[in-house]
C-alpha positions in Angstrom: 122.5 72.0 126.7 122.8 74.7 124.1 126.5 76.5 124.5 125.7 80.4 124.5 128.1 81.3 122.5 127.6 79.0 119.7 123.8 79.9 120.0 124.8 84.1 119.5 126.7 83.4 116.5 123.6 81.6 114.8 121.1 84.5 115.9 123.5 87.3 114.7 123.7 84.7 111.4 120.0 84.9 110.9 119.4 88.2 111.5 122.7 89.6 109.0 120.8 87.3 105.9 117.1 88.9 107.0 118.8 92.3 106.7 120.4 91.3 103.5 118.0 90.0 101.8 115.8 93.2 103.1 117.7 95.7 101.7 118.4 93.8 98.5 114.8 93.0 97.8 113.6 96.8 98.2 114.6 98.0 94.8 114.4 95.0 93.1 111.6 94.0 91.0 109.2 95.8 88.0 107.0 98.4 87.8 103.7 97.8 86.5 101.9 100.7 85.0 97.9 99.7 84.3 97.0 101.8 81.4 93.1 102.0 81.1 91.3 100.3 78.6 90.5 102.7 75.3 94.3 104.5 76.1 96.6 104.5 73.5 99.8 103.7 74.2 102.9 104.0 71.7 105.2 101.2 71.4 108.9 101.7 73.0 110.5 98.6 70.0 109.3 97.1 67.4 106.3 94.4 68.2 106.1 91.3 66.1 102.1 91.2 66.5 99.1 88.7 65.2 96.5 91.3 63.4 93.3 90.5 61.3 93.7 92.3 57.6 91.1 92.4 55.0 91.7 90.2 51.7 90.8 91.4 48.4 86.9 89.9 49.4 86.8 92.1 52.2 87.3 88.9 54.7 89.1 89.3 57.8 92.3 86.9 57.4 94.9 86.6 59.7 97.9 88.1 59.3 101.8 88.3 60.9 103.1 91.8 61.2 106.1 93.8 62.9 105.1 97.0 64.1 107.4 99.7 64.4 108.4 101.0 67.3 107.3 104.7 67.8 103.8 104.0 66.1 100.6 104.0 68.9 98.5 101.2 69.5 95.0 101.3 70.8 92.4 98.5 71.3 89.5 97.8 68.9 86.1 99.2 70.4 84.4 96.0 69.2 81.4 96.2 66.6 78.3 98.9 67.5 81.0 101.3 69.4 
């Protein structure tokens, strides 16, 4: 047989973690912000980014390059837009 008091001390156990963990949880965590496609957005530090540059033939190549933060950034319409 369970003794009461033993059983009282486990419950109010449980129950101060569950409010713990609650109360901690609640501002934890990140934000996500969805921007829509097309949006520019403007970069916050500096982005080490893979980009496609022309040569001196006028062939894409690719390319390493560390954009600045400050500059904007905004996604390539594709061909025909």
């Amino acid at each position: 047989m369970r003794s009461g008091k033993g059983w009282l001390t486990r419950w109010r156990m449980v129950l101060a973690v569950t409010i713990c963990v609650s109360a901690f949880s609640g501002g934890c965590g990140t934000h996500v912000i969805v921007v829509p496609e097309g949006e520019p957005v403007r970069l916050r530090e500096a982005v080490k980014a893979k980009v496609w540059v022309a040569d001196k033939d006028g062939r894409e190549v690719p390319a390493v390059v560390v954009l600045p933060a400050g500059w904007w950034a905004l996604s390539d319409p594709g061909p025909g837009r």
